[in-house]
Backbone as JSON, one array per atom type, in Angstrom:
{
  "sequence": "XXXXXXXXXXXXXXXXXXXXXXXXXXXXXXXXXXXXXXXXXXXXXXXXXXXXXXXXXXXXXXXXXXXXXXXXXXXXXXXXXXXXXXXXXXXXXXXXXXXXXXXXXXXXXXXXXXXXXXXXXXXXXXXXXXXXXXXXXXXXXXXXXXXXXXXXXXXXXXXXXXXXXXXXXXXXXXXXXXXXXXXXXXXXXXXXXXXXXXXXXXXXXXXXXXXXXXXXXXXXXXXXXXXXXXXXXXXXXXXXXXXXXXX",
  "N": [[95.94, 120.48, 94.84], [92.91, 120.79, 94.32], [92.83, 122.76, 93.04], [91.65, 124.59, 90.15], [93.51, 125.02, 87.27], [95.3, 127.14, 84.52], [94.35, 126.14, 81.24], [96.44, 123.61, 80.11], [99.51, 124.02, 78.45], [99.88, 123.09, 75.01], [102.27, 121.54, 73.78], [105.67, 119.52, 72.39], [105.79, 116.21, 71.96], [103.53, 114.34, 69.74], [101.64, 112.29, 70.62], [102.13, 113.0, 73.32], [100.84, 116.06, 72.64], [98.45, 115.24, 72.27], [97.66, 113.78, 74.61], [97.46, 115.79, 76.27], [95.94, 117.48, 75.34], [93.25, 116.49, 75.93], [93.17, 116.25, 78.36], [92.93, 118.96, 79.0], [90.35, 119.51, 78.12], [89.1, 117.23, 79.64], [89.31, 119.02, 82.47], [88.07, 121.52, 81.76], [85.55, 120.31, 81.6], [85.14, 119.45, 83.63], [84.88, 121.51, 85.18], [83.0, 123.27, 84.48], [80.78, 121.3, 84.96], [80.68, 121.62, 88.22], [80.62, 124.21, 88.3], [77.75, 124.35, 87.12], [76.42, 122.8, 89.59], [77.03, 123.81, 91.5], [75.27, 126.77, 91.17], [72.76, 125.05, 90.57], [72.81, 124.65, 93.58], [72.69, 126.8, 94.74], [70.3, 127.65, 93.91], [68.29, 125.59, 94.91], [68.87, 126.39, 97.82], [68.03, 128.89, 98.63], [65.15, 128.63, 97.63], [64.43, 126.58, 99.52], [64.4, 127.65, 102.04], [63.43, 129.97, 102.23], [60.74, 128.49, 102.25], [60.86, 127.25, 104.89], [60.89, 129.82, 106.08], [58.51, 130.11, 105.82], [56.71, 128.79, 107.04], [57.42, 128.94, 109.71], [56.33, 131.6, 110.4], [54.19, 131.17, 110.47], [53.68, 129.27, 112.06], [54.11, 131.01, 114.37], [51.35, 132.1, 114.14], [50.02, 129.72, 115.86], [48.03, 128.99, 118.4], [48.23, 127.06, 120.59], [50.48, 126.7, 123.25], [52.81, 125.11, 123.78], [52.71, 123.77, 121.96], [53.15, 125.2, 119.77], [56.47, 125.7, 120.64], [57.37, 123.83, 120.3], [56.94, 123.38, 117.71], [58.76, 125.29, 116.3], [61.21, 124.76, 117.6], [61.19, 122.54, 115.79], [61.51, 123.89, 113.2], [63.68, 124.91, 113.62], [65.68, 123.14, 114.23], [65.77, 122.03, 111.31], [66.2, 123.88, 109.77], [69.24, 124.73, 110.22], [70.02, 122.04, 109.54], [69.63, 122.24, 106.63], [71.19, 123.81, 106.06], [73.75, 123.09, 106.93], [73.66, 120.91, 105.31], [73.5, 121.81, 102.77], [75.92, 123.13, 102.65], [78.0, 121.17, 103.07], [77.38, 119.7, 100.54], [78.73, 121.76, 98.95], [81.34, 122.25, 98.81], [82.85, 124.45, 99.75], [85.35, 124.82, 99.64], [86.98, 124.57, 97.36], [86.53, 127.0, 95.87], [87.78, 129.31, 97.09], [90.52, 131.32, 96.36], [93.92, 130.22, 97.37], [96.39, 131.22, 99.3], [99.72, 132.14, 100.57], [99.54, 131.56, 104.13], [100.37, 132.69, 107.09], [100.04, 130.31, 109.9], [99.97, 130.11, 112.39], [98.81, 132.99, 113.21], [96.02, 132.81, 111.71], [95.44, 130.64, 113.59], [95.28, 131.8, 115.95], [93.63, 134.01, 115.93], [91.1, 131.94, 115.44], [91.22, 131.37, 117.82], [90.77, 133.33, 119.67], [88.24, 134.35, 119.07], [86.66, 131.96, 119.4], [86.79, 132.42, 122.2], [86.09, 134.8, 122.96], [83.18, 133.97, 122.96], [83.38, 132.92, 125.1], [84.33, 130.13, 125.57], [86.27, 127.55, 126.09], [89.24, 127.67, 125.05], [92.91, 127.01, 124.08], [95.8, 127.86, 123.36], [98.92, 126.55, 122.26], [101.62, 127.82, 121.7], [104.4, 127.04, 119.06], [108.0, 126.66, 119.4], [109.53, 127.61, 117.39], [108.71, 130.59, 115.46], [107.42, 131.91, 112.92], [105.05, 129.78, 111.0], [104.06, 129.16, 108.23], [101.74, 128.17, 105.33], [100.65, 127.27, 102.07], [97.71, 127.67, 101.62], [93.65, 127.94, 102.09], [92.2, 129.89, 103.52], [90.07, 131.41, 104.87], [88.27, 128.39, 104.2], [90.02, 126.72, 105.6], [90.14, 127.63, 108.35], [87.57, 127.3, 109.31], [87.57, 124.17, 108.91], [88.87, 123.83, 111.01], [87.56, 125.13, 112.96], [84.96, 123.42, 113.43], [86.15, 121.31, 114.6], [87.69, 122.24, 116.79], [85.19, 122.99, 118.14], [83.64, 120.69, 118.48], [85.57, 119.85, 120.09], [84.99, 121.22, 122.48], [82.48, 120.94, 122.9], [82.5, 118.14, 123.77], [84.15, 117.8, 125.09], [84.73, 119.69, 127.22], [86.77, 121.91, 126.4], [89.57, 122.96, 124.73], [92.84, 122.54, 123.76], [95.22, 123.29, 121.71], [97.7, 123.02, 119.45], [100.52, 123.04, 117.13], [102.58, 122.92, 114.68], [106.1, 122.01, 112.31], [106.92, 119.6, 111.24], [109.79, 117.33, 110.05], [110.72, 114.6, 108.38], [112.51, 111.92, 107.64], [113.08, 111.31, 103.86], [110.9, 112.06, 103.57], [108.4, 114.84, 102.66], [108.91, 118.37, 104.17], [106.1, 118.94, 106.71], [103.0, 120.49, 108.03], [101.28, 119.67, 111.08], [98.66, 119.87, 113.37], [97.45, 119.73, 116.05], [94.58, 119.17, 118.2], [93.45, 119.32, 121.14], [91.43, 117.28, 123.73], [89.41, 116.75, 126.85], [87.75, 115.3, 126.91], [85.47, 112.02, 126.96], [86.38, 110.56, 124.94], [86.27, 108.02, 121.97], [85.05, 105.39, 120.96], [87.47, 102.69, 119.8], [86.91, 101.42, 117.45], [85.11, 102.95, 116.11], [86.21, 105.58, 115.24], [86.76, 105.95, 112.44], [84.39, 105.89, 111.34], [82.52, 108.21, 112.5], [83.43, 109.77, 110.76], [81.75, 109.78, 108.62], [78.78, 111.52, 106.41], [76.26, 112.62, 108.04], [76.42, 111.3, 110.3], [75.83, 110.0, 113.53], [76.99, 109.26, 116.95], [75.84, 109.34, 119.18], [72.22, 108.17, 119.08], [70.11, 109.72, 119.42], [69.61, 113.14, 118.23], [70.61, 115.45, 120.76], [69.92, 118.27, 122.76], [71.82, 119.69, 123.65], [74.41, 118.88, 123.1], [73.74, 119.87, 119.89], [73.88, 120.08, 116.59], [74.07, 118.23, 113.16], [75.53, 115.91, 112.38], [77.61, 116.74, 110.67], [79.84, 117.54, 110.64], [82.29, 117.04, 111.26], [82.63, 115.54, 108.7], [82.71, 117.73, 107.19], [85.12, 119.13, 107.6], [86.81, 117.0, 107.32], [87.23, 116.91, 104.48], [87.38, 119.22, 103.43], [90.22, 120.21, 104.5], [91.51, 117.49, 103.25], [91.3, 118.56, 100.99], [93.11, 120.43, 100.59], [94.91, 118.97, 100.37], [95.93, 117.52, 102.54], [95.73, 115.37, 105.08], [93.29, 114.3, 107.81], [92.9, 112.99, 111.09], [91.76, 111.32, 113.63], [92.3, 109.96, 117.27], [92.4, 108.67, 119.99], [93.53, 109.75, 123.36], [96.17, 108.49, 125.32], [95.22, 107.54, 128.29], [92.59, 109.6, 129.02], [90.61, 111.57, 126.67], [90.44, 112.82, 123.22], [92.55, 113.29, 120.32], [92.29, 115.42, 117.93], [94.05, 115.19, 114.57], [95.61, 117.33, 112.0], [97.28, 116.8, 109.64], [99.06, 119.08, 107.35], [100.96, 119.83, 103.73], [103.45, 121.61, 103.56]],
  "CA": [[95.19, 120.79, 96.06], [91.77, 120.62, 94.36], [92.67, 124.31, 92.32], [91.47, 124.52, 88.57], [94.9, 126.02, 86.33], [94.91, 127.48, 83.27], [95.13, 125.1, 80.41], [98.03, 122.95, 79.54], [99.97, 124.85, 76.74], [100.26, 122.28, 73.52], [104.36, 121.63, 73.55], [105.86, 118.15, 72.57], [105.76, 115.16, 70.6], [101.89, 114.56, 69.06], [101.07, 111.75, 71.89], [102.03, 114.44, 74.05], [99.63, 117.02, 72.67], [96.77, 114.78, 72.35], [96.87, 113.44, 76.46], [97.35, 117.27, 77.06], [94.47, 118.23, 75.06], [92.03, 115.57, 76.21], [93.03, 116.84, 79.56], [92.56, 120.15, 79.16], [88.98, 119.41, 77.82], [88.05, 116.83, 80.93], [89.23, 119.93, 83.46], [86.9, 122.6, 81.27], [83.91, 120.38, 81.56], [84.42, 119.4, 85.34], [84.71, 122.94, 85.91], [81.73, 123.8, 83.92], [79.78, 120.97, 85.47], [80.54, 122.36, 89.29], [79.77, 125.37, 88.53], [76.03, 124.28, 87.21], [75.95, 122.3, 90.42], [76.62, 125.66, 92.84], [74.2, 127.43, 90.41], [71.26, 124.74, 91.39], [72.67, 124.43, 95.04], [72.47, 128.0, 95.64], [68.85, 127.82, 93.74], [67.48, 124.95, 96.33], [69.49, 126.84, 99.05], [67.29, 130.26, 98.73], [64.04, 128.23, 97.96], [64.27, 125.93, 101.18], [65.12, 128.79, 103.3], [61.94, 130.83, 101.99], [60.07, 127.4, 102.99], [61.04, 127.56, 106.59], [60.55, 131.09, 106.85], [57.02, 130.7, 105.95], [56.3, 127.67, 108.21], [57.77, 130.02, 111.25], [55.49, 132.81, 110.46], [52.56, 130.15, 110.48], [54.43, 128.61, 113.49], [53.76, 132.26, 114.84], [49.92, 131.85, 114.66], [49.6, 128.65, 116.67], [47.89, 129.72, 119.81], [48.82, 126.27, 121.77], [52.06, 127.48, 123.28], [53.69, 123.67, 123.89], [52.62, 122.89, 120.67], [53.88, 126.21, 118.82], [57.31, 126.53, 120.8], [57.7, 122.46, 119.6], [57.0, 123.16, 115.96], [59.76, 125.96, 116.1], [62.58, 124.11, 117.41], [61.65, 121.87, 114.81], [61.99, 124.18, 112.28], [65.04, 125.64, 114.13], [66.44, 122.04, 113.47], [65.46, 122.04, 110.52], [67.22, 125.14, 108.77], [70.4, 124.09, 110.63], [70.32, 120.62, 108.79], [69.62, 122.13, 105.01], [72.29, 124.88, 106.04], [74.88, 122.38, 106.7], [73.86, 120.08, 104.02], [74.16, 122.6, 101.46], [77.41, 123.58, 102.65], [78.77, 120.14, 102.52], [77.44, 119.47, 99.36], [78.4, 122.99, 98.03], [82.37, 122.51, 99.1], [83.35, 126.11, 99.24], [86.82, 125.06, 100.11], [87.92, 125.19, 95.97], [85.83, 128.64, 95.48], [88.73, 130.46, 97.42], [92.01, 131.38, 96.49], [95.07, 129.86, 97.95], [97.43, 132.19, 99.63], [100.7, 132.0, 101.75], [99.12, 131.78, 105.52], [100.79, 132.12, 108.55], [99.11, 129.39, 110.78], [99.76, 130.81, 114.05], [97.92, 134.23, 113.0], [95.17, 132.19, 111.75], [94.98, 129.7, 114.83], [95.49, 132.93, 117.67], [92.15, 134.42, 115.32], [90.37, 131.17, 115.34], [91.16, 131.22, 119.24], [89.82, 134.86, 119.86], [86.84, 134.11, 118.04], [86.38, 131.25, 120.93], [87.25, 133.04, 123.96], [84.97, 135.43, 123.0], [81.98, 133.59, 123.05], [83.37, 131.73, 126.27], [84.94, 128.72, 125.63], [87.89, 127.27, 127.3], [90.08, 126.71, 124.05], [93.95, 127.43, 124.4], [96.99, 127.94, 122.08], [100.16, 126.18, 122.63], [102.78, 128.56, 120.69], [105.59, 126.36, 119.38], [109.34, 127.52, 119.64], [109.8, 128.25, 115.55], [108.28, 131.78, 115.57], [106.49, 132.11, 111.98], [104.79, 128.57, 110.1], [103.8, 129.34, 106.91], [101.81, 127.16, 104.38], [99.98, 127.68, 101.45], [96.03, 127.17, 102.05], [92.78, 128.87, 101.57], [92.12, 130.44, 104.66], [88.51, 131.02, 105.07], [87.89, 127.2, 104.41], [91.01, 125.56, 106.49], [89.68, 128.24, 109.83], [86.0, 126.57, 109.09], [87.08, 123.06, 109.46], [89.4, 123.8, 112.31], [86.48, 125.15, 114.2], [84.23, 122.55, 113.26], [86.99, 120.57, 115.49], [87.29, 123.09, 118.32], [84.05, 123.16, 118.39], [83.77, 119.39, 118.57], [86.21, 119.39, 121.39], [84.5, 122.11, 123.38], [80.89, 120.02, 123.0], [82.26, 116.81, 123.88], [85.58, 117.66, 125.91], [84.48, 120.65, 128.3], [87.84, 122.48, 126.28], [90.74, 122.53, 123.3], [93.84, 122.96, 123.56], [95.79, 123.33, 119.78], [99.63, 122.72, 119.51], [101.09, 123.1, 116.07], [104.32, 122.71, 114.21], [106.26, 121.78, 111.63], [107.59, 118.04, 111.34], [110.47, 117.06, 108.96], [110.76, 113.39, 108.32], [113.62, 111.55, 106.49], [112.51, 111.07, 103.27], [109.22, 112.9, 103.34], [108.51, 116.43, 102.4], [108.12, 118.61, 105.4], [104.61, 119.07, 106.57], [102.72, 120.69, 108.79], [100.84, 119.69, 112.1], [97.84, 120.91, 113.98], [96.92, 118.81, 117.02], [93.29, 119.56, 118.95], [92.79, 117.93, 121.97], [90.25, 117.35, 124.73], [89.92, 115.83, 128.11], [86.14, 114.03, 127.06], [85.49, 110.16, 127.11], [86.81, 109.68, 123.76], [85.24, 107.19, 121.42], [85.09, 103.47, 120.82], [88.04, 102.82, 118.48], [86.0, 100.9, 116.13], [83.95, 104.18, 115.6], [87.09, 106.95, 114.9], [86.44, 106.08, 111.04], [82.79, 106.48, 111.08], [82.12, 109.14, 112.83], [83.7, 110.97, 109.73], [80.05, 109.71, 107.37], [78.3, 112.51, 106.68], [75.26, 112.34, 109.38], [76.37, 110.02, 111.01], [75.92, 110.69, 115.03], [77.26, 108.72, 118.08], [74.21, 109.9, 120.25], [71.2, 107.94, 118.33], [68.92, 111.01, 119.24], [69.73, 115.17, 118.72], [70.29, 116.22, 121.62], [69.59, 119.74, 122.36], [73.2, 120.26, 124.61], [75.52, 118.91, 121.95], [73.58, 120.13, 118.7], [74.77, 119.67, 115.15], [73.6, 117.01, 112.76], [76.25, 114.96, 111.8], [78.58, 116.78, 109.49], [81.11, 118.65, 110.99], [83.6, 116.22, 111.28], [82.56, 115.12, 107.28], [83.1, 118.91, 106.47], [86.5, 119.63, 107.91], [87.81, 116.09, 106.34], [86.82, 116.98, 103.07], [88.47, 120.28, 103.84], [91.87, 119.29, 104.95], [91.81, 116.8, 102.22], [90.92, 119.64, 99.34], [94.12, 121.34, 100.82], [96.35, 118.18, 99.77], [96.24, 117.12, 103.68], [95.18, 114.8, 105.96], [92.66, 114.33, 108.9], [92.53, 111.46, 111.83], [90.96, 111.13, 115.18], [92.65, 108.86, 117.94], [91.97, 108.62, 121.4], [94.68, 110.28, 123.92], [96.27, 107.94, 126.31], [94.3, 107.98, 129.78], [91.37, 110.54, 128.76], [90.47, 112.45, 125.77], [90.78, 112.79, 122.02], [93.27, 114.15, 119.57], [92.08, 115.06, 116.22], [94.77, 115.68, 114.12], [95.35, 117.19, 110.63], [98.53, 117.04, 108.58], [99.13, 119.68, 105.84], [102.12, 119.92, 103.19], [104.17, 123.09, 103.18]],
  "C": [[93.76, 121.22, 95.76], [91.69, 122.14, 93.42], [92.45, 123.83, 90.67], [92.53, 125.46, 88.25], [94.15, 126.51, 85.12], [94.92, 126.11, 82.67], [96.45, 124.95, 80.14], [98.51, 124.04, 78.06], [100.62, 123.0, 75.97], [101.56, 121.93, 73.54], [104.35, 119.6, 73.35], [105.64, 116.98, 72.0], [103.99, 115.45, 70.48], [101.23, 113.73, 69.91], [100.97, 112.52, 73.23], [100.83, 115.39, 74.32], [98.68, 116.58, 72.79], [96.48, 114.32, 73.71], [96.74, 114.91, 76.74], [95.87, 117.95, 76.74], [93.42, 117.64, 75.73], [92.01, 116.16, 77.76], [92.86, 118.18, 79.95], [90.62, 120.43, 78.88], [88.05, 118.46, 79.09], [88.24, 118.21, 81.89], [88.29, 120.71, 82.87], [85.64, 121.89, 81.57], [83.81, 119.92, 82.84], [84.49, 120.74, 85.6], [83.21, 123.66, 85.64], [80.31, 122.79, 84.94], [79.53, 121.55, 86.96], [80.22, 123.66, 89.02], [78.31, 125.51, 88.1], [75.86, 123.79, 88.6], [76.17, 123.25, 91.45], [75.62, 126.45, 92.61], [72.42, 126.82, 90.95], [71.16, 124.7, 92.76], [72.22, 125.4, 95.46], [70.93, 128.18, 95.48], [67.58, 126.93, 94.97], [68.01, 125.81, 97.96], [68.5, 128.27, 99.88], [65.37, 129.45, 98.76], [63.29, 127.47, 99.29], [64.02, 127.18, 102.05], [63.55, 129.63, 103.23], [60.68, 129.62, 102.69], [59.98, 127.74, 104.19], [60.54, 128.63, 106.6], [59.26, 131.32, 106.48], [56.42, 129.99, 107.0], [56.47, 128.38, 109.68], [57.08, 130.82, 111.62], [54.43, 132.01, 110.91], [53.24, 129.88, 111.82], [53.49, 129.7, 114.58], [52.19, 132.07, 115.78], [49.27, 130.83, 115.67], [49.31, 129.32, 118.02], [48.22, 128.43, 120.43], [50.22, 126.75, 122.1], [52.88, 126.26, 123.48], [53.91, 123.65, 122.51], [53.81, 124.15, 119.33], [55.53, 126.55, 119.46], [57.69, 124.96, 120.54], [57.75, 122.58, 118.11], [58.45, 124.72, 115.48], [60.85, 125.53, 116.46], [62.76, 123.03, 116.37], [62.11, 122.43, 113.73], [63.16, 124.69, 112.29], [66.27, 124.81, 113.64], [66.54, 122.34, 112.03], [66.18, 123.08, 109.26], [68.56, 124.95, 109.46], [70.73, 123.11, 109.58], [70.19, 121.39, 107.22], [70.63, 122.93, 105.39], [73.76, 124.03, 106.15], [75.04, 121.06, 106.02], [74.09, 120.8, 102.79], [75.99, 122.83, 101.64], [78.37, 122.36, 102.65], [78.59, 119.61, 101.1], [78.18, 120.39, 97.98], [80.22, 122.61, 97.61], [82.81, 123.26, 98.67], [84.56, 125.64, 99.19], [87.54, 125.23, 98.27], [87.39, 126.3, 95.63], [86.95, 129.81, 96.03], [90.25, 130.59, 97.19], [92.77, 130.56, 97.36], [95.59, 130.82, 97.95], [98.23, 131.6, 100.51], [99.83, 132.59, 102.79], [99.99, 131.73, 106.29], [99.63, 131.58, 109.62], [98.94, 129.9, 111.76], [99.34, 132.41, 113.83], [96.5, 133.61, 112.84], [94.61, 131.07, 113.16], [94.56, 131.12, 115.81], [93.86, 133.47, 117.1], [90.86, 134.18, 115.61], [89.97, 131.34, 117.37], [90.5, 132.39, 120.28], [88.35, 134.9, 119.83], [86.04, 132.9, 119.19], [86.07, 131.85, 122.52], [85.98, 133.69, 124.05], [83.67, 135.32, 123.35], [82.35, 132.72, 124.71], [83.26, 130.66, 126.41], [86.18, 128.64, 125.91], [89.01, 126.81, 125.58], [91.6, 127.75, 124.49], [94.74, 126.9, 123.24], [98.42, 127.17, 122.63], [101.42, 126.37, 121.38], [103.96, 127.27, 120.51], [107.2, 127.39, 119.5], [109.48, 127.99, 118.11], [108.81, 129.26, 115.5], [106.95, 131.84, 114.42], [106.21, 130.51, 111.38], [103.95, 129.22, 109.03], [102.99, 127.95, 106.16], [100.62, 127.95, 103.45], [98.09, 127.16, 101.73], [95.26, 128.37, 101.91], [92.06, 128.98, 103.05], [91.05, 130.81, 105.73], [87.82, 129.32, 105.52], [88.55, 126.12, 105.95], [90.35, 126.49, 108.21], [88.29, 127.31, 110.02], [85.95, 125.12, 109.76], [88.06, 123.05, 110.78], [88.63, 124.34, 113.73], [85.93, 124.08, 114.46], [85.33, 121.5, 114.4], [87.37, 120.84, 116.86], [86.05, 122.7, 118.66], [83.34, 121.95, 119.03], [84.27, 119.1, 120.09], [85.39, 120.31, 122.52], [83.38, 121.53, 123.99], [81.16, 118.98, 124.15], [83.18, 116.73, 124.84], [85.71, 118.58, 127.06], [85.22, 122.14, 127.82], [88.59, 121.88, 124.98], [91.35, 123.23, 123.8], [94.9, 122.34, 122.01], [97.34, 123.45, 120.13], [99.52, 122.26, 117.73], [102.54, 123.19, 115.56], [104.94, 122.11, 113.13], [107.26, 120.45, 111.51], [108.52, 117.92, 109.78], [110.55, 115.12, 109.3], [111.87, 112.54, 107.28], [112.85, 110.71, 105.25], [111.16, 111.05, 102.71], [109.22, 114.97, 103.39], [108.39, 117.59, 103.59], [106.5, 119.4, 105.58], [104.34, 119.58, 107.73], [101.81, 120.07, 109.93], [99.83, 120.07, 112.92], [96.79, 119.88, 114.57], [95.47, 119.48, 117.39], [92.9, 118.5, 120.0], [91.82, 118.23, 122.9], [90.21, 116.28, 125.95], [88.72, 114.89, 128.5], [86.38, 112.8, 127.29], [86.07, 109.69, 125.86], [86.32, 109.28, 122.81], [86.0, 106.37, 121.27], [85.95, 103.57, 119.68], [87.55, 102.41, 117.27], [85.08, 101.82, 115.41], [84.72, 105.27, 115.23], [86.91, 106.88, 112.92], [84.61, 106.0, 111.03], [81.98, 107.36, 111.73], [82.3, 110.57, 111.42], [82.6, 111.01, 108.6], [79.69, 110.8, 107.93], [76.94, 111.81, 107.47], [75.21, 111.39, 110.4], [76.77, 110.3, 112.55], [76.73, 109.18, 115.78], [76.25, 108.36, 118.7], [72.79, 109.02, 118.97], [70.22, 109.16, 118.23], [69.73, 111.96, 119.44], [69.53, 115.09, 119.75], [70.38, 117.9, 121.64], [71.33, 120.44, 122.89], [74.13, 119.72, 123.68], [75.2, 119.3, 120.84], [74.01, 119.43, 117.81], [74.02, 118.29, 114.51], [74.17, 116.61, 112.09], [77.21, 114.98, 110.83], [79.67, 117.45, 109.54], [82.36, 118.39, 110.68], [83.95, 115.64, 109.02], [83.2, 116.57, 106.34], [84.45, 119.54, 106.55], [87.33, 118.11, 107.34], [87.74, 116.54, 105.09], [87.75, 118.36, 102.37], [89.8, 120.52, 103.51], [92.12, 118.61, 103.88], [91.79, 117.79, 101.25], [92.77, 120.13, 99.25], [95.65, 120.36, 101.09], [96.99, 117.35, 101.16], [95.17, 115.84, 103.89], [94.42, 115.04, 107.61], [92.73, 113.25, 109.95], [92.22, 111.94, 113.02], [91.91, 110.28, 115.77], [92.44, 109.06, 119.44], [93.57, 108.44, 121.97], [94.7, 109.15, 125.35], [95.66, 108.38, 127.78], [92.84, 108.59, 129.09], [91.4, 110.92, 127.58], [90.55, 112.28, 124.59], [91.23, 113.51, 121.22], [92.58, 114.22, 118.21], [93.2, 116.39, 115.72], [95.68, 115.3, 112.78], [96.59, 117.94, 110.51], [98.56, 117.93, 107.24], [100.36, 120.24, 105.22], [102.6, 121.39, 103.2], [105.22, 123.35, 102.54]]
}
């Protein structure tokens, strides 16, 4: 599920030890190389950011007031887009532990955290009391907003239904619907909406936000955590997006 182990322990014939070793030496140096590449992300991450915040101050001085409250939503854009390009490039989701979650503590959380701000999202408890799965908890809430959030933009509302599916001859897995009562999208477009920047809308608008990675950041997500993601459009109205994860 995307976690670095200890090393392999040595045991076993001598073809044995030598795939074990070789593999214990590619995991040490992809680990070593991600962690130079968080090291320079976080270094462009702090230098950008100081950028903007000088351009804003200057922004400041502009006495045209069209002109100066135009060059601040650009930069408004603007630190949005490196903030959620770093963070897709950064993918926190292996930086955090794995722990046993209960889902429906985490969803009711995620759903609080909504309300609050005044959005229409809703829980649909199933009948099996506690679901359990292992996941990193921080990340998997992140891209399940990024999907609320999605539905709220584009759908007026979410409603979430979860559960645990057994299947003959498959491991059982978990569940975690999101739907919405928007227009949908063109089926030919439910796999490319998931490219990173890649919009619907040719131009930002200012009433849906976001630039193009939400949906790229919660697959990537979901996938880290040994799952799956898909989109499909809900008979009559709306769209389900919904992500499978092993328990």
């Amino acid at each position: 599920r995307g976690e670095y182990g200890a090393p392999l322990a040595l045991a076993g014939p001598r073809e044995a030890r030598e795939v074990t070793a070789s593999f214990n030496i590619m995991q040490s140096r992809l680990a070593r190389y991600l962690d130079d590449q968080r090291r320079m992300l976080a270094s462009i991450n702090h230098d950008l950011r100081s950028l903007v915040t000088t351009l804003r101050l200057r922004a400041e001085l502009i006495d045209d007031e069209p002109l100066r409250a135009a060059m601040q939503r650009t930069l408004r854009d603007m630190a949005a887009m490196i903030e959620e390009s770093l963070r897709f490039a950064r993918d926190d989701a292996i930086d955090e532990p794995s722990v046993d979650m209960d889902i429906g503590l985490l969803l009711r959380e995620l759903v609080a955290d909504q309300r609050a701000q005044g959005r229409d999202v809703a829980l649909c408890e199933p009948k099996e009391p506690a679901l359990a799965c292992r996941c990193r908890p921080l990340a998997l809430k992140r891209a399940l907003t990024n999907l609320v959030e999605n539905a709220v933009r584009y759908g007026g509302g979410a409603r979430i239904r979860y559960a645990r599916k057994r299947q003959a001859g498959r491991h059982p897995h978990l569940t975690i619907a999101i739907e919405d009562d928007g227009p949908g999208i063109a089926p030919e477009q439910l796999e490319n909406v998931f490219k990173p920047f890649y919009r619907l809308d040719a131009v930002r608008h200012p009433e849906t936000g976001g630039v193009g990675l939400g949906l790229a950041i919660a697959r990537s997500c979901v996938e880290a955590h040994g799952g799956q993601l898909v989109l499909e459009n809900r008979e009559g109205r709306g769209l389900r997006a919904l992500v499978t994860l092993p328990v």
